[in-house]
C-alpha positions as CSV (number, residue, x, y, z in Angstrom):
1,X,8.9,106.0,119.9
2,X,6.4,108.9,119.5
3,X,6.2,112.1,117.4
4,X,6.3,114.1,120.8
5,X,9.7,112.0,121.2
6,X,11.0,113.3,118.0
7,X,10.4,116.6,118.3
8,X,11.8,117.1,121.8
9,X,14.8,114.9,120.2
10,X,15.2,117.9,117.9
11,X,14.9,120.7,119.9
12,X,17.3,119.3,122.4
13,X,19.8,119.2,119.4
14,X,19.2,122.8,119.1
15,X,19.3,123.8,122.2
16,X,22.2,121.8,123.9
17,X,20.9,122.2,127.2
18,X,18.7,119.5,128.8
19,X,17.6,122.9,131.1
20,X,16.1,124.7,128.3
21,X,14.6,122.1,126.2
22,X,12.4,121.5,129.4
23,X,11.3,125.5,129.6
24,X,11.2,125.6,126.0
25,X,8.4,122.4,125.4
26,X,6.9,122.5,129.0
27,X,8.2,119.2,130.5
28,X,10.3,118.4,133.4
29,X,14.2,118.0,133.1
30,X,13.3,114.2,134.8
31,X,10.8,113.6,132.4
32,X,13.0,114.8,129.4
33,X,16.1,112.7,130.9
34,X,13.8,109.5,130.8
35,X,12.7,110.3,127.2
36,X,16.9,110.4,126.2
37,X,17.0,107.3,128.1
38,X,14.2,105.4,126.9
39,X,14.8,106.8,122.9
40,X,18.8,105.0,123.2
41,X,17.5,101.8,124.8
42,X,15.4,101.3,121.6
43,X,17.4,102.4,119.3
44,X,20.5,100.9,121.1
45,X,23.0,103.8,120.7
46,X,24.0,107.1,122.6
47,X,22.2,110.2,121.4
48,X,24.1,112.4,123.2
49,X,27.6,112.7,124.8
50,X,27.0,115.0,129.1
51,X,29.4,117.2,130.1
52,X,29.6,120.6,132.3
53,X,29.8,122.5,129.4
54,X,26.1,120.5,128.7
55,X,25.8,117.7,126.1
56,X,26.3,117.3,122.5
57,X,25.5,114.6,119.8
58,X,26.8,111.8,118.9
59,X,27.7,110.7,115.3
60,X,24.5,108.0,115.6
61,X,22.5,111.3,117.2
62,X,22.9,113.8,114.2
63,X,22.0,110.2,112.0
64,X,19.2,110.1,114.4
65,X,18.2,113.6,114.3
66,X,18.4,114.2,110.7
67,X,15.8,111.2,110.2
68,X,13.8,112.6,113.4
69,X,13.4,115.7,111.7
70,X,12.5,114.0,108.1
71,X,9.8,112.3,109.9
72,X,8.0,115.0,111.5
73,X,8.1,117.0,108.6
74,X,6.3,114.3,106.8
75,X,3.7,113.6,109.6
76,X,3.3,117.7,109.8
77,X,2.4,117.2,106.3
78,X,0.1,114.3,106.6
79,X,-1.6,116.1,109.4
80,X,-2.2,119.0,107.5
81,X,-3.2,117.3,104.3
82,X,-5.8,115.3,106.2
83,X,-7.1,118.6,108.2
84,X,-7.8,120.1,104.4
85,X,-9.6,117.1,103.3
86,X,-11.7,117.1,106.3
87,X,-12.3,120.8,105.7
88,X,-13.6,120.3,102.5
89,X,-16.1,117.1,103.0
90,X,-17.5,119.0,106.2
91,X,-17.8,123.1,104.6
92,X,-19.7,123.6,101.5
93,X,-18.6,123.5,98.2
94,X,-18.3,127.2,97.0
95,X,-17.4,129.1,94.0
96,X,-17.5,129.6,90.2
97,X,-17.6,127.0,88.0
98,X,-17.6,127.3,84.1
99,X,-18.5,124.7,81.5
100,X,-18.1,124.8,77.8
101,X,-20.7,122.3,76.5
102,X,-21.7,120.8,73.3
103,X,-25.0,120.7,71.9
104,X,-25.5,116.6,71.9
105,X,-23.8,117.2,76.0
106,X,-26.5,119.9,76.9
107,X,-29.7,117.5,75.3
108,X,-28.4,113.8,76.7
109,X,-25.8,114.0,79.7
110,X,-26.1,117.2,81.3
111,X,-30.0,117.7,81.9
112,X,-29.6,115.1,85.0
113,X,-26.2,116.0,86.5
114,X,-27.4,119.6,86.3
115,X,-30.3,118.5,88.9
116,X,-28.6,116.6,90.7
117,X,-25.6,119.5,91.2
118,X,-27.9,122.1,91.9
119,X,-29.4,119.8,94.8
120,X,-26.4,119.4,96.1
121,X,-24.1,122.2,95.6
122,X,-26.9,125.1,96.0
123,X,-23.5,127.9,96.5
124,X,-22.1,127.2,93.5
125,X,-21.9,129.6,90.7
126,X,-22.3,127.0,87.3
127,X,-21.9,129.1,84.1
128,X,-22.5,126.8,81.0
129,X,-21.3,127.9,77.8
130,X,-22.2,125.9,74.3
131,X,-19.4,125.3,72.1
132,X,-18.0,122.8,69.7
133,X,-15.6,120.4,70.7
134,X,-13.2,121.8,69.2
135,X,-13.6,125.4,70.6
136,X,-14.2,123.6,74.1
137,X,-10.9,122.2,74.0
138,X,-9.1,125.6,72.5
139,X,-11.0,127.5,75.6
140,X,-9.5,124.8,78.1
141,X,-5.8,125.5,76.9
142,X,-6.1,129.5,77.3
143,X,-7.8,129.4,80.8
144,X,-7.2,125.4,82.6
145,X,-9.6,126.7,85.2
146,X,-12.4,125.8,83.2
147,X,-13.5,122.4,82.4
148,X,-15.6,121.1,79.2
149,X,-18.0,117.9,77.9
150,X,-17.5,117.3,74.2
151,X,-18.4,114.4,72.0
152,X,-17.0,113.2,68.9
153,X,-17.9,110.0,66.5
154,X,-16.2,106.8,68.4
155,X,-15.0,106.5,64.0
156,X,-12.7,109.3,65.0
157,X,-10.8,107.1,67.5
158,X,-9.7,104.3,64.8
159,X,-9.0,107.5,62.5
160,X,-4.8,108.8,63.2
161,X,-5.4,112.0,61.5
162,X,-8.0,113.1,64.3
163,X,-6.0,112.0,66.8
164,X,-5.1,115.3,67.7
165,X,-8.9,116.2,68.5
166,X,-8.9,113.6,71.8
167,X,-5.1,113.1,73.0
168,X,-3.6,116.7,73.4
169,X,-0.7,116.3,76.0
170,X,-1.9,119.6,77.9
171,X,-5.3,118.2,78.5
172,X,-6.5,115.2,80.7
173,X,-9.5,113.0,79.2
174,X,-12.0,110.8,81.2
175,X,-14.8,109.1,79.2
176,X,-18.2,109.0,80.3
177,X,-20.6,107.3,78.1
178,X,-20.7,106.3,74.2
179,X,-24.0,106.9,73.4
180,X,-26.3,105.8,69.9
181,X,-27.4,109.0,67.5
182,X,-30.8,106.7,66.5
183,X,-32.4,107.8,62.5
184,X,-36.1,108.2,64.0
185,X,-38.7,108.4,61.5
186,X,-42.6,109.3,62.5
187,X,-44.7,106.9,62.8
188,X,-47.4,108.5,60.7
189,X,-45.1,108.0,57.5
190,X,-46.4,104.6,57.8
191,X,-42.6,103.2,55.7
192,X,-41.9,100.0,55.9
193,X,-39.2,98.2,58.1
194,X,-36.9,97.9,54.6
195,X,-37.8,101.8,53.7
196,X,-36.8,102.7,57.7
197,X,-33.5,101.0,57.3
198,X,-32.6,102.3,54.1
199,X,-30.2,105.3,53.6
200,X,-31.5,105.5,50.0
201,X,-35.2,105.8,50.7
202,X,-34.4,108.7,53.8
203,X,-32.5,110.5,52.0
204,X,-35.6,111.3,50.4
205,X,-37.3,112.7,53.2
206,X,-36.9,116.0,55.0
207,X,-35.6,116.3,58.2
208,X,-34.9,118.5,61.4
209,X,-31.4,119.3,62.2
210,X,-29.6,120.8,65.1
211,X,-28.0,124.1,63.7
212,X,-24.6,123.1,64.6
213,X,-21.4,122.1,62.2
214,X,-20.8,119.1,64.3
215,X,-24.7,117.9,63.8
216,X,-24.5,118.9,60.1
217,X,-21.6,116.3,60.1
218,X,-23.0,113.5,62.0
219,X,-25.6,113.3,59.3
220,X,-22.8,113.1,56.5
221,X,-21.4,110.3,58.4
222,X,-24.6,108.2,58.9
223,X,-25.4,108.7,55.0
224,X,-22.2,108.2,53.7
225,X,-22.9,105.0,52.1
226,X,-24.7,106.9,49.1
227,X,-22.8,110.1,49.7
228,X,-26.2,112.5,49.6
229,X,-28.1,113.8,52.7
230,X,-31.6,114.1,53.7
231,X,-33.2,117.5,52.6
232,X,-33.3,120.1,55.3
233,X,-37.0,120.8,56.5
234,X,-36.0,123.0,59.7
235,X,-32.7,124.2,61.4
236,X,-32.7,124.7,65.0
237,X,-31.2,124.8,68.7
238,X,-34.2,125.2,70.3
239,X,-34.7,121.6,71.7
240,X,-38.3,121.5,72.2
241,X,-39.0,122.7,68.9
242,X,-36.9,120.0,67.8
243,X,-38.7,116.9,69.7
244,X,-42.1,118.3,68.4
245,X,-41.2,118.6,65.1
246,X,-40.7,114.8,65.1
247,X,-43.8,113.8,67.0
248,X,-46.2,116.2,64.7
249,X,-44.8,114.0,62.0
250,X,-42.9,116.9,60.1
251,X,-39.7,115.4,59.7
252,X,-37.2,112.7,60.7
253,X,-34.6,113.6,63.1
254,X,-31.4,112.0,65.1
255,X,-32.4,111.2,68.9
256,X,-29.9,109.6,71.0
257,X,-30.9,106.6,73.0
258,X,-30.7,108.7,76.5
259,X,-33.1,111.1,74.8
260,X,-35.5,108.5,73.9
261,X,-35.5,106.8,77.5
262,X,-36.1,110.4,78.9
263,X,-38.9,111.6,76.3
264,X,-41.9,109.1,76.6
265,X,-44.0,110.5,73.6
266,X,-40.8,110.6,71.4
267,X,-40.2,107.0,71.6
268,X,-43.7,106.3,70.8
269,X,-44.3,108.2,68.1
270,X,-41.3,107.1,66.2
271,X,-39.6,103.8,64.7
272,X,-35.6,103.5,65.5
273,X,-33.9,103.0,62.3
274,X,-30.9,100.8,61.8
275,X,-28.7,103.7,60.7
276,X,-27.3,105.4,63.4
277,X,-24.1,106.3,64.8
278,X,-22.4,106.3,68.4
279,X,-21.0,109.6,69.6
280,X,-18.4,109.3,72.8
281,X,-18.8,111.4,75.3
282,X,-15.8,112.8,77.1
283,X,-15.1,115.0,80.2
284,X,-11.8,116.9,79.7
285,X,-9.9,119.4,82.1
286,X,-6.1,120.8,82.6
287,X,-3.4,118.3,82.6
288,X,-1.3,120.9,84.4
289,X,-3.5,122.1,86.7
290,X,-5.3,120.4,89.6
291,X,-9.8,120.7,88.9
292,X,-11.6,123.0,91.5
293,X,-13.4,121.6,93.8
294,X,-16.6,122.5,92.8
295,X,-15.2,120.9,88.7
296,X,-14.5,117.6,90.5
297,X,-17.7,117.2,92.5
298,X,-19.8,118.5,89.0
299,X,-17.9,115.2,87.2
300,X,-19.1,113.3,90.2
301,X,-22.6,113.9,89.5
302,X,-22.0,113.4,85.9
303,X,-20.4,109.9,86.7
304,X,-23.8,109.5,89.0
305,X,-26.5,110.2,86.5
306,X,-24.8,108.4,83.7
307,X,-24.3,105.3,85.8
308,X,-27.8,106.0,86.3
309,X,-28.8,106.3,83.2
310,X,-27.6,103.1,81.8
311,X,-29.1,100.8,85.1
């Protein structure tokens, strides 16, 4: 039994008349009898009852013919499905893309997707837009066609009241990486290993800060212990500025350990404290709307460079 079968099955119970059915799909009224023929030998019933008046079916033909038409509607679907898939792998990926971003996301996970996205998706048109994770998630609920990378403390996940900061219904979640926020003191301070370990002798020293709530927080968290925090020797976003403040010796700072596998003379000039804390990256979209294209080939190059990342 082939489609081709099926569909002349259906027609013919349409048309009623073997004559037209052959003018209508361009096959002779021979070769149309033997496919009646040959369809109620397998199936071991008669399709169709012949008389002058031309033919008409049988109980077990409109069983028949009901499933006939079930089945090419399903292959008609498959073939049209697979046609769009092929589309896609062999045209190239086009469009807008935007991306609401963190500022721990734009200085460890995103600096080597980005590259890798741009070498492969040249015609895309990638607007990234820092946020807070918070605001990311707000900005994916009024417009799903937008995608976002936030981060939050992996504490927050073994805490019920923030539950409602990773598991809104309306939003899906997919988890990249979970990531260390390393206490990196200068080398030049010359402390020793108990002084780099201990919350009560950093808090005595300045350091460089992101100028973000969320980073302003982090810190809180890492020196909650003896409920101070380090003094404040410079705020910033500007992530050079940041590194180089730490290798001139001016101040301590939080580096994650992507950062310090990427920076060379960052890792060298610093010692890795003990006190840290591990941020969980998470890439979130519309639960009730399907990801562009271009969305779903950006988290395949996140998936890429993170896999890479941690080989």
């Amino acid at each position: 039994m082939r489609i081709s079968d099926l569909k002349l099955l259906i027609e013919l119970s349409h048309s009623k008349s073997i004559t037209l059915t052959a003018e209508n799909m361009h096959i002779s009224q021979q070769g149309l009898s033997q496919m009646i023929t040959r369809l109620e030998q397998e199936l071991n019933v008669i399709l169709f009852r012949r008389s002058r008046h031309g033919i008409t079916l049988t109980e077990a033909g409109q069983k028949t013919v009901l499933t006939a038409k079930e089945i090419v509607a399903k292959y008609d679907g498959l073939r049209a499905e697979l046609e769009l898939l092929s589309r896609q792998k062999n045209s190239p990926v086009e469009g807008d893309l935007t991306l609401f971003h963190s500022h721990n996301s734009g200085t460890t996970v995103l600096p080597k997707a980005l590259k890798l996205f741009k070498a492969r998706y040249p015609n895309v048109n990638l607007t990234l837009k820092e946020s807070s994770p918070i605001e990311t998630i707000a900005r994916i609920k009024d417009d799903p066609a937008v995608v976002g990378l936030i981060n939050f403390p992996a504490a927050y996940y073994l805490d019920p009241e923030k539950r409602i900061l990773y598991s809104c219904p309306d939003l899906a979640y997919k988890e990249l990486l979970r990531d260390d926020l390393i206490v990196c003191v200068p080398k030049i301070w010359s402390l020793s290993k108990e002084q780099i370990n201990s919350a009560q002798e950093l808090v005595k020293r300045s350091m460089v800060c992101f100028d973000t709530e969320q980073y302003a927080e982090i810190i809180s968290l890492i020196f909650q212990e003896i409920n101070q925090s380090p003094k404040v020797f410079l705020k910033t976003l500007n992530n050079e500025l940041f590194r180089q403040t730490i290798i001139d010796g001016l101040a301590m700072g939080l580096v994650s350990t992507l950062e310090l596998s990427d920076c060379r003379s960052l890792k060298e000039c610093t010692l890795q404290s003990e006190l840290r804390l591990k941020l969980v990256f998470t890439w979130v979209s519309s639960a009730n709307y399907s990801m562009s294209i271009p969305a779903q080939k950006f988290l395949e190059c996140l998936e890429l460079s993170v896999n890479t990342s941690n080989e």
